[in-house]
KEZAMI-957860 format. One record per atom (N, C-alpha, C): x, y, z. Coordinates in pm, whole numbers, plus 50000, padded with zeros to 5 digits. Each point is the difference from the previous one (the first is absolute). Layout:
XYZ ...
REM end
This chain:
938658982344841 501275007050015 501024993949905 500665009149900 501404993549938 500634993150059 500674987549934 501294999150076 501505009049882 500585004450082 501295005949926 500474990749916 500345005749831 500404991649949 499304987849906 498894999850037 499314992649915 499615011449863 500814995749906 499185007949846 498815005550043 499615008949916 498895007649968 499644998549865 498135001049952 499924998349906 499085012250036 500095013649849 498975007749981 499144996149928 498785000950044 498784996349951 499225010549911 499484999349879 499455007249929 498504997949987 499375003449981 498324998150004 499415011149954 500004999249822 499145010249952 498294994549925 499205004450060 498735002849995 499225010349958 499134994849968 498495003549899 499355016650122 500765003250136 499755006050090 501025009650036 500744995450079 501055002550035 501634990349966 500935003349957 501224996850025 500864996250108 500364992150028 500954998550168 501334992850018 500595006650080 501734991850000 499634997950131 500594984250046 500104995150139 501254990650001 500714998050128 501144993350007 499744988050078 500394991349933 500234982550087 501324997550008 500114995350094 501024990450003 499944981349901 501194993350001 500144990049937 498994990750008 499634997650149 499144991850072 498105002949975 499775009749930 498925002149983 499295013150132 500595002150079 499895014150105 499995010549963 499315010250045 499545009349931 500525010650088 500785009649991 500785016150076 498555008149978 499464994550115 498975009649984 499605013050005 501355007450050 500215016850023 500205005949878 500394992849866 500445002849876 498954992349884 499415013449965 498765007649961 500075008449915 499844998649862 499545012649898 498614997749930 499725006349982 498655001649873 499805013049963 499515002049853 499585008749900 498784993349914 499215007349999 498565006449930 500224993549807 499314994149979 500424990749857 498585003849940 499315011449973 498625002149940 499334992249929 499054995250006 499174991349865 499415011749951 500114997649812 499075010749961 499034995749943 498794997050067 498774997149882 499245008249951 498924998149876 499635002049877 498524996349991 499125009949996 498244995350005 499434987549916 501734997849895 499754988249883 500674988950037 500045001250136 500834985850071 501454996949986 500765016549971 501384996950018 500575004250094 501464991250024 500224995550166 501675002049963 500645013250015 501195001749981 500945007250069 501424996450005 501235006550060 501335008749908 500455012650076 500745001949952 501484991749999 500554997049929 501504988750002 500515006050047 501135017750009 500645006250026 499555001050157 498745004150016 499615004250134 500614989950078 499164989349958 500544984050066 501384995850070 500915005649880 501754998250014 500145008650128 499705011449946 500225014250113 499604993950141 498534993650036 499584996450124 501164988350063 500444989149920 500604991650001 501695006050085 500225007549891 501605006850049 500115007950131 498415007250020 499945008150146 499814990650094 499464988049981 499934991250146 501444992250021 500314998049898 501474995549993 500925006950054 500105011149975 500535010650103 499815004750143 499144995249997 499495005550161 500464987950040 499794987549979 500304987850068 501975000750029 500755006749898 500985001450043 500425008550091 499375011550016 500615005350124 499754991450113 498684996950004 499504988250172 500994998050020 500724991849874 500614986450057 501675006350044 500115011449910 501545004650111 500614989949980 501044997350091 501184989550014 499674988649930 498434994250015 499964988049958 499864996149847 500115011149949 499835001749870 501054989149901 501384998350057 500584988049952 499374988250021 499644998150071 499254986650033 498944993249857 499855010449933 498984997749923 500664992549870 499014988150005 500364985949898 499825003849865 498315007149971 499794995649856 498245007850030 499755006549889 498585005450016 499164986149912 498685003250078 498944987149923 499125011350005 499624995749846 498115008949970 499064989749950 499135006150083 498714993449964 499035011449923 498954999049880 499595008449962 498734996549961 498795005849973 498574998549923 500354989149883 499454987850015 499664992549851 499375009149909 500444991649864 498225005749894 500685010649943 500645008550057 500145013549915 501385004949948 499515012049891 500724997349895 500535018249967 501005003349917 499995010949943 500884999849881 500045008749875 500685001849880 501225008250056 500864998549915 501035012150012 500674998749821 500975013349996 500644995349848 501334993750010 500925000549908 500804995949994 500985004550128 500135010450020 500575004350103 499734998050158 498804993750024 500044994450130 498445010550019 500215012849957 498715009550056 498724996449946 498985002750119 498654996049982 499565006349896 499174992549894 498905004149931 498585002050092 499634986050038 498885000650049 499835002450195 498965000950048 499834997450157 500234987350054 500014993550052 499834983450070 498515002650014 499384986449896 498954999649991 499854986050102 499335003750147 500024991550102 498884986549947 500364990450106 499074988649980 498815005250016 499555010550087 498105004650036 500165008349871 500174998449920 499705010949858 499194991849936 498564998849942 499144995349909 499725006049918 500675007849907 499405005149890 500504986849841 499984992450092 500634988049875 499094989249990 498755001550095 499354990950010 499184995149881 500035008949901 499344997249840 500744992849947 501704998750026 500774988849901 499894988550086 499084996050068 500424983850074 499334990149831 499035005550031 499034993349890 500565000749835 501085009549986 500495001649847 501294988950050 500915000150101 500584989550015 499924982550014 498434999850040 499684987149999 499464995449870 499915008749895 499984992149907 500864999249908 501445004050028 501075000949937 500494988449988 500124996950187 500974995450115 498964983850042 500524991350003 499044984750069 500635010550193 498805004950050 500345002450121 499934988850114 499604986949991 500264990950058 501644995050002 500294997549920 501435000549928 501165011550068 499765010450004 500495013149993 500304994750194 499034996650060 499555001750092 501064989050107 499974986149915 500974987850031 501465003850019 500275010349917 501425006049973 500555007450084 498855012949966 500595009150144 499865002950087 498784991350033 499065000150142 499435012749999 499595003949883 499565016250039 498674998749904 499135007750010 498535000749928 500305012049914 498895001549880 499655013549979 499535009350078 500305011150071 499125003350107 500845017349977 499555010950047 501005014549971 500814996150102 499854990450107 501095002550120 501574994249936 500114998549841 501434991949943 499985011949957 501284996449888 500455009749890 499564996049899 499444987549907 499624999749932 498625009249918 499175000350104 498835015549949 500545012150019 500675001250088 500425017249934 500984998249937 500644989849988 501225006249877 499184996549839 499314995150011 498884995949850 499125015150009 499325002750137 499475012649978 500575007749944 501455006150011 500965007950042 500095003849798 500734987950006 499994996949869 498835006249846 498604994750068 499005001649946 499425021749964 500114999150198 499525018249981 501365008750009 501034995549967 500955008449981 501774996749926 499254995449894 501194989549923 501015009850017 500095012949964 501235009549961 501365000550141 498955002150096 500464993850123 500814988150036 499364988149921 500304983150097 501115001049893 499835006249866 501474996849882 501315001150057 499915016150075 501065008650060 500474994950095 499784989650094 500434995350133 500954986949941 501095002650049 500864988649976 500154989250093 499875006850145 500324987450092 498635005350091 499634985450023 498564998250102 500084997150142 500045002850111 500684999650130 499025001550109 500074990150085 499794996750167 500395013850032 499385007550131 500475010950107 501454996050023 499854985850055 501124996050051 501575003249888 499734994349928 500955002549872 500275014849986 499045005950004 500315014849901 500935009350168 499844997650073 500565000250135 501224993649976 500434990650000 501294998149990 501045001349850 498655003349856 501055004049957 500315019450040 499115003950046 500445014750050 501415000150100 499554989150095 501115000150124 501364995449911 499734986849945 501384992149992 500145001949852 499284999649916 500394997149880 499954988549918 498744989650096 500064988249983 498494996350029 499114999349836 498864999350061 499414985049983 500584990850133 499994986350010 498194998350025 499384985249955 499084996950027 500084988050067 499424998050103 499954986350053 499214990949966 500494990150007 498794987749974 498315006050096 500065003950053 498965000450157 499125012149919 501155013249952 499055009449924 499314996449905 500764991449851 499764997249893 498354990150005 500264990750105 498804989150026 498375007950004 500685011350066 498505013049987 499255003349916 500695001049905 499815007449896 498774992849890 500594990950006 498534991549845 500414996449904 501665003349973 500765000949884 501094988650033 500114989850103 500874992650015 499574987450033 500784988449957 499914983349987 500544999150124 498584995850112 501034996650133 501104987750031 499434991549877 500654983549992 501345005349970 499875005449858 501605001349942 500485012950051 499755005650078 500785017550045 500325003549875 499525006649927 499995006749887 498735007549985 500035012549901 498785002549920 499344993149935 498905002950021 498774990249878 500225008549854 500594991749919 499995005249895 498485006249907 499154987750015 499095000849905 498715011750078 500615001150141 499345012450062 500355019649933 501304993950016 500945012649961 499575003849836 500074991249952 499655002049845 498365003849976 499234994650080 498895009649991 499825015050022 500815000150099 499825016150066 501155009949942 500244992549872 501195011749905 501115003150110 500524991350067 500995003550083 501374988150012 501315008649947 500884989849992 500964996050128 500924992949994 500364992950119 500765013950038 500995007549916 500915006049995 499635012550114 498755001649981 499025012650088 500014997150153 500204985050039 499464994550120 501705000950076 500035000850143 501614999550030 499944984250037 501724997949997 500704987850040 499094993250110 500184991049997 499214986150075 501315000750159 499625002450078 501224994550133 499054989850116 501124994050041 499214995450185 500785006850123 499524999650053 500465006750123 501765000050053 500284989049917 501305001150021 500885007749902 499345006149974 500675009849895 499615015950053 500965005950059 499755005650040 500805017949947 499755012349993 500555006849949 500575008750100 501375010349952 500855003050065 500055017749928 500395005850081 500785016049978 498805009249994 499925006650043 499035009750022 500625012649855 499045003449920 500915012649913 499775012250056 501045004849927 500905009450129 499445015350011 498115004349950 499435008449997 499184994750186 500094989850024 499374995350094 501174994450166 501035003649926 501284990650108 499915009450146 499945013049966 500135012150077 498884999650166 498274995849911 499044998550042 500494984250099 500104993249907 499974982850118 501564995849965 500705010150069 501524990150003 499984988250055 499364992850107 499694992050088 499784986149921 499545003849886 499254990349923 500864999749827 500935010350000 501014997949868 500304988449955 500654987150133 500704990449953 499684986149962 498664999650065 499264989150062 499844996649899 499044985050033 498864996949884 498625000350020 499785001649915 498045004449983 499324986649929 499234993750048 499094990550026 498955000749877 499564996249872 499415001749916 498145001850056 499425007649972 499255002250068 498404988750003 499104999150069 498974986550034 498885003250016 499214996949951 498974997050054 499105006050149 499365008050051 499425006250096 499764980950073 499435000249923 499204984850027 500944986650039 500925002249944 501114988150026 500355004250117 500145011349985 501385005450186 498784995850101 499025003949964 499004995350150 499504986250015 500214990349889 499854986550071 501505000950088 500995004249936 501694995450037 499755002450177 499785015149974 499455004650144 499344997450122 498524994649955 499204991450070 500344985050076 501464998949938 499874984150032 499844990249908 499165001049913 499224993549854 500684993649899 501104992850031 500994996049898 499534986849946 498934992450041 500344987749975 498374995549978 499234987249937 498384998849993 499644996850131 500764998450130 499574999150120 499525014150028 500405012049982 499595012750059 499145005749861 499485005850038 498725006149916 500285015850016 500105010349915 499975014750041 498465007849981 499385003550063 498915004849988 500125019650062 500045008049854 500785014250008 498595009949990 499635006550111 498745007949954 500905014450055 499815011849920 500545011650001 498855006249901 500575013749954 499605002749914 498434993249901 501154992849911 499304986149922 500404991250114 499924980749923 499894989450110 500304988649876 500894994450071 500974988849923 499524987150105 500124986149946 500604988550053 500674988049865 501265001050143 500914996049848 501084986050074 500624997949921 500334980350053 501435001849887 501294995750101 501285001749940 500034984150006 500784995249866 500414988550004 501214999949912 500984989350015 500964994349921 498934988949883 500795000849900 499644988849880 500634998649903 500184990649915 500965004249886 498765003649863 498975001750013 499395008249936 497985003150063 499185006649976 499015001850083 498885002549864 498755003350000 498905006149955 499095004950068 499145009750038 499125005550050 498864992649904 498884997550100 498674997449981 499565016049957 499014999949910 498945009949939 499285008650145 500185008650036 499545010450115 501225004950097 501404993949954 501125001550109 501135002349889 500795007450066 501325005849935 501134990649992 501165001049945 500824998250073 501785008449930 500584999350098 501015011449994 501124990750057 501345010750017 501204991850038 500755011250101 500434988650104 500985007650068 501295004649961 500734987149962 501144996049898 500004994649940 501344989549948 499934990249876 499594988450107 499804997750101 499564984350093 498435002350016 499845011150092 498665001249997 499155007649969 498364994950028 499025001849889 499325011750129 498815006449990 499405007250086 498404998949935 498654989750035 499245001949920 498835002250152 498885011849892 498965000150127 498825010249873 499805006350105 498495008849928 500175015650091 499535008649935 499735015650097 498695006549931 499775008150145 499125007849945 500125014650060 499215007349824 499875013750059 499635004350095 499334992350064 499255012750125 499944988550118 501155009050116 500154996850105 499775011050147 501275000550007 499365012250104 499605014149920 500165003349891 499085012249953 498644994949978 499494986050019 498915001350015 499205004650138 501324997050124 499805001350146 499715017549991 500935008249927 500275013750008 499065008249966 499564990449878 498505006149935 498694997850089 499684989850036 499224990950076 499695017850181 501294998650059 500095012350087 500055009849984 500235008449873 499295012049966 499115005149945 498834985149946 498885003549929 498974999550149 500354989950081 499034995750094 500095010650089 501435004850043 500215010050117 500074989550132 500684987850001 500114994950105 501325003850062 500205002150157 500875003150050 500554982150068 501484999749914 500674986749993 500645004250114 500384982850066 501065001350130 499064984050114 500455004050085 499574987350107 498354996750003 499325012550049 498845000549982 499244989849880 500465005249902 499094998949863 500904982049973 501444994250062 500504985149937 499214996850128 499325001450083 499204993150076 498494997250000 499155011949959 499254996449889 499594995249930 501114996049886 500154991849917 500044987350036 500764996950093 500024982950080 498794999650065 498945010050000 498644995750037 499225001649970 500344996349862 498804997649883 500244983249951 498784997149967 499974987849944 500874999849858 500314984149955 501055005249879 498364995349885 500505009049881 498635003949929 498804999950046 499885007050099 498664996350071 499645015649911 500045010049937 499645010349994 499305000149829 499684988349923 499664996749894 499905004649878 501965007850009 500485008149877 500694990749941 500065002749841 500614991849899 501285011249967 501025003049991 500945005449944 500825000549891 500355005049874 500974998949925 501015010550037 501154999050059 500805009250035 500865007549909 499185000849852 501005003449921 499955019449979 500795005250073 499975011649989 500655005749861 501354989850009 501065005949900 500224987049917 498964994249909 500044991749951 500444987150050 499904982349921 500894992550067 500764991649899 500854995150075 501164989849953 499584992550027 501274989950116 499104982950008 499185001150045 499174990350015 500114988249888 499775002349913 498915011249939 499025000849861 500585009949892 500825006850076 500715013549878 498805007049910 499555001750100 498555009449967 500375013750015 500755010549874 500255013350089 498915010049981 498754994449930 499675010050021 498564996950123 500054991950050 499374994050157 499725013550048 498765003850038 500275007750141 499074996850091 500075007950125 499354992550141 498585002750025 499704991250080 498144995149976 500074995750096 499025014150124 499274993750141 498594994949948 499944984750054 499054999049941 499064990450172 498595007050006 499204995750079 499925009950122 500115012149991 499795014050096 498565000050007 500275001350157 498204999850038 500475017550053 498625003250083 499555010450084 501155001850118 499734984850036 500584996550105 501734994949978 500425001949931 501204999049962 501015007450081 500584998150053 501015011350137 501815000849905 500215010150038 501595004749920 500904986750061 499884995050062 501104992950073 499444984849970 499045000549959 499824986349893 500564999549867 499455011149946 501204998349866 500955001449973 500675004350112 501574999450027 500884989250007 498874989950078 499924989950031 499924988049906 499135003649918 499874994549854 501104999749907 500875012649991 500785003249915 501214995250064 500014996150118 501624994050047 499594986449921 499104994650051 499514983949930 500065000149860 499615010449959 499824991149836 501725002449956 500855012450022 501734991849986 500344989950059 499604994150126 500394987950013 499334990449927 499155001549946 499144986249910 500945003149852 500515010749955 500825002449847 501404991250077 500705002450104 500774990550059 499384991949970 499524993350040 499494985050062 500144993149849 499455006649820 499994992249906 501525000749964 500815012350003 501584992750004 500464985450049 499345005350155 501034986550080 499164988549935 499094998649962 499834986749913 500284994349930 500245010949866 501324995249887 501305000550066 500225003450128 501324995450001 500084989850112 499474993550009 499804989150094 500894985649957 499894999649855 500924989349977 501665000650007 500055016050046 501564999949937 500355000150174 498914998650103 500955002750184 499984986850037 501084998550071 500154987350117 499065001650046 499364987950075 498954996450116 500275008050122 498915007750021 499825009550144 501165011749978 500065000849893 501485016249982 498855011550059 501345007350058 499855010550054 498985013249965 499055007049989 500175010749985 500305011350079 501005007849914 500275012150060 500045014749972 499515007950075 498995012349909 500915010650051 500445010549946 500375011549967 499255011649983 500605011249986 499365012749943 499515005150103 499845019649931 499675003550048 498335003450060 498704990949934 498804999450015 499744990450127 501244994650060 499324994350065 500675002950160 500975012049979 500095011450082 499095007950032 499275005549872 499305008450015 498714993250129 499244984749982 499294998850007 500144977950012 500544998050186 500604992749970 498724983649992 498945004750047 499164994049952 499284992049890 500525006549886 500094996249893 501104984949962 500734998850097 500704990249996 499394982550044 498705003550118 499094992950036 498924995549891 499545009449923 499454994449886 500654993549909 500985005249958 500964991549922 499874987050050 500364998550140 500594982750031 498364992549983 498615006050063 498904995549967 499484994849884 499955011649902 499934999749836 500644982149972 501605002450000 500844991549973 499834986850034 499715000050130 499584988850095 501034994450054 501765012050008 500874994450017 500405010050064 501334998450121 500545007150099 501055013249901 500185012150025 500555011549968 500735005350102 501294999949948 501155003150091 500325013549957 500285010150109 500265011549906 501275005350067 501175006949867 501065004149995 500175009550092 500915000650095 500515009950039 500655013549922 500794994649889 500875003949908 498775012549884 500615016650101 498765005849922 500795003649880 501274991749924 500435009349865 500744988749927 498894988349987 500294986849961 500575000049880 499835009649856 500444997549873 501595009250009 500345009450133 501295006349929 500674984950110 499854995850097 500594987650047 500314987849971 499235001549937 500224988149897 500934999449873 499855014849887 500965003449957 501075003050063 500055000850108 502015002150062 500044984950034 499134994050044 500704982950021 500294995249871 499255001949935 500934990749820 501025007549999 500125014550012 501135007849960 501124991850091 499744995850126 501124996050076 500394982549981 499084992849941 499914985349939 500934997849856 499825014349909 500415003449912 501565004250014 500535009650088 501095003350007 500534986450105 499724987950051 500824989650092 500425006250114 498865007350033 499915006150173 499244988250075 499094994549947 499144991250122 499944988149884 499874988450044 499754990949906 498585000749896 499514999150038 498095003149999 499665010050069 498685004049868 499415011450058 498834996050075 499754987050026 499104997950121 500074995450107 501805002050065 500384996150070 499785010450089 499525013150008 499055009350098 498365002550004 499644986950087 498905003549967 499195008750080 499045009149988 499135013750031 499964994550113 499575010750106 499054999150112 499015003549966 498804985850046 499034999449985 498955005750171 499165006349934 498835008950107 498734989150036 499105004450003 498394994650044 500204985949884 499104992250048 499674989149953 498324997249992 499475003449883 498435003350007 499434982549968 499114996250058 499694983249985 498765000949965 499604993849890 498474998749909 498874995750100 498925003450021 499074990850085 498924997749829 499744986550086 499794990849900 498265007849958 499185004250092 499275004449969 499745010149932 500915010449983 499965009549965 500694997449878 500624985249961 500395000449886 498794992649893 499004993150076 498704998749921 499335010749979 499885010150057 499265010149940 501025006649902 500764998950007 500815007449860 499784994549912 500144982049981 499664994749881 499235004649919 498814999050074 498505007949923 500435015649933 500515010250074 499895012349971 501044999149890 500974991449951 500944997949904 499014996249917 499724989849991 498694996449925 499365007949932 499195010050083 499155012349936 501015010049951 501014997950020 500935013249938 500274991349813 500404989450044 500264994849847 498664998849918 498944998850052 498735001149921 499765014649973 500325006750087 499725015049923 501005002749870 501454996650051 501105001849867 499364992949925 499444991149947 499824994949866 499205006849956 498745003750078 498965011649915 500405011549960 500865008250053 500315010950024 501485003649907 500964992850022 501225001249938 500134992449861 500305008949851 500124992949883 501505002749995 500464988049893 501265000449953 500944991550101 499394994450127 501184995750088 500124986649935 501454998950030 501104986749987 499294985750089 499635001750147 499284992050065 498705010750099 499404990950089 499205006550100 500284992650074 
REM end
């Protein structure tokens, strides 16, 4: 329940799915009666392209924005300052005038996967890698904007400025198409040490600084709505708008996850685990990212493509009917007792190995093989692609830190949270908080504007508490085991196994 009077922060959350406006308060509380979403299409391509319209995007953006103002009626003054959180990775052209040339060519777009290999021998990608914590991989901008470049020079000439969703969104709204440290870190094109562009990146990919927008942190925040849009969100004319972040940042903020004591472990869609720290400078180890919240802190971890669309795929190839029945089931089966090897790579992978063109391999189907074993299989082998993250990131957590798991896969299917802590061999706490990345973006937004001191001074309500049994974490060893002996036979080109 509100209390009267405490600021409001509108929450923005545009996605690879859907778009959504939600309202918090200062404190990190969520008005849970105040609710928008709009339909954000992915358009893919039989040649592995993975794209959005920009305009559509704005349009979805401005209709939830609107609807969130009527809810709120009276309380509509109340409102502090909008925070967006948006898709890493992706990118779109426009000309001089602000209007799109190209689509937003999303992070799941691989048709760039031929320039990794023309970039690594340009580029020392070890090097490349120290800098911006980012790999060659299509999930940056560096391969499609080299692709881009390559199959459609007449095109990449004509684009003057290169832009985040987030950006091309606020220069539509405001007129101000700010980049944040948190967006920029995404990208592949930025020195996380010095917050700047990588020059000697930029100069490969025929792209000058002048193209890229202004560098901001969160405390820079933009103001005035232009006045084709004032009519639509008067509510929101005066305020300030929150430079937009990271999907991934707002949901450690969200989760709780601020510090190397808490661990974020994000399965949705795809499936992240990621580790916020302060430093006065950081490097990612070879199989792990790393990115920025702000100018203090760092955000480093690993993700992978296929999380719960592997769950989605997994239940409409098999025809299993999911729900109580079938997570009980499952708790009465032995763990790998069903003597499948898995590569879960449906939609290629990232960490650790940045293998995109990986795909998935049931391997050891007998006669006797039952649907609800390899279901079974396939929850395990994402927790074993977990399991080689949390290893490389083992040096960067306090002793006995937290994990705490998110998303929506483990809604779907809360069982999956039990393997996790098994796999791991460590206890899994799971979030209450089902809209951890726009909550998180309104707590910096409210840390940022000197509403709350810290943004981890609200921390989540936490749900179930899943506890490893030790036995069941020896039989994982092994089935990890046979999963990394199959990746080495099976997968060429990876970074590690």
């Amino acid at each position: 329940m509100h209390t009267p009077n405490i600021p409001l922060i509108v929450a923005l959350d545009v996605g690879t799915t859907s778009v959504r406006a939600l309202v918090f308060d200062a404190r990190g509380n969520r008005l849970s009666a105040l609710h928008a979403t709009r339909p954000s299409p992915l358009r893919t391509t039989p040649d592995g392209g993975a794209e959005m319209d920009p305009d559509a995007l704005v349009e979805a953006a401005v209709a939830c924005l609107a609807e969130i103002g009527s809810q709120l009626g009276a309380q509509a003054g109340q409102v502090a300052g909008v925070a967006t959180c948006t898709f890493w990775h992706s990118f779109l052209g426009t000309d001089a005038a602000g209007r799109p040339l190209t689509p937003i060519y999303t992070w799941a777009d691989t048709r760039a996967a031929g320039e990794i290999s023309r970039l690594r021998r340009r580029l020392d990608q070890t090097a490349v890698h120290a800098r911006t914590g980012a790999i060659f991989h299509t999930g940056y901008w560096p391969a499609r904007l080299s692709w881009l470049r390559r199959t459609q020079g007449r095109l990449f000439r004509r684009v003057k400025r290169w832009l985040s969703p987030g950006e091309y969104l606020y220069l539509r709204l405001l007129g101000a198409p700010l980049c944040s440290l948190s967006m920029a870190s995404g990208t592949g094109l930025f020195d996380q040490n010095r917050l700047d562009w990588d020059d000697e990146v930029l100069a490969a990919l025929g792209v000058d600084r002048e193209q890229l927008s202004p560098l901001v942190d969160l405390d820079s925040p933009a103001r005035g709505l232009r006045p084709e849009w004032r009519e639509r969100l008067p509510y929101l004319a005066g305020v300030p708008w929150l430079p937009a972040i990271g999907d991934g940042a707002g949901s450690n903020v969200g989760s709780g996850c601020l510090d190397r004591a808490h661990l974020a472990l994000m399965l949705g869609t795809s499936g992240a685990m990621r580790v916020l720290f302060e430093a006065a400078e950081a490097q990612a180890p070879l199989g792990l990212w790393l990115y920025r919240i702000d100018r203090r802190r760092y955000l480093m971890g690993g993700a992978l493509s296929n999380g719960g669309n592997l769950l989605a795929w997994l239940h409409a190839t098999l025809r299993l009917e999911m729900g109580p029945a079938m997570e009980a089931e499952l708790a009465a089966l032995p763990p790998d007792g069903h003597g499948l090897t898995v590569l879960p790579f449906l939609a290629g992978e990232r960490n650790p190995g940045y293998s995109p063109g990986a795909t998935a391999t049931f391997s050891g189907l007998r006669w006797t093989t039952r649907p609800v074993e390899i279901l079974q299989a396939g929850l395990e082998a994402v927790a074993y692609r977990m399991a080689l993250i949390h290893e490389l990131l083992q040096p960067q957590l306090a002793p006995g830190a937290q994990i705490i798991a998110s998303g929506g896969a483990f809604s779907a299917l809360p069982y999956w949270a039990q393997i996790m802590a098994d796999v791991l061999g460590r206890p899994v706490a799971v979030s209450r908080e089902a809209e951890a990345s726009s909550r998180g973006a309104a707590l910096l937004a409210a840390e940022s504007l000197d509403l709350i001191a810290d943004a981890g001074a609200a921390p989540p309500e936490l749900g179930a508490v899943y506890a490893p049994d030790p036995a069941r974490h020896e039989r994982y060893r092994a089935g990890l085991e046979r999963q990394r002996s199959l990746y080495r036979k099976l997968v060429k080109g990876a970074l590690r196994s």
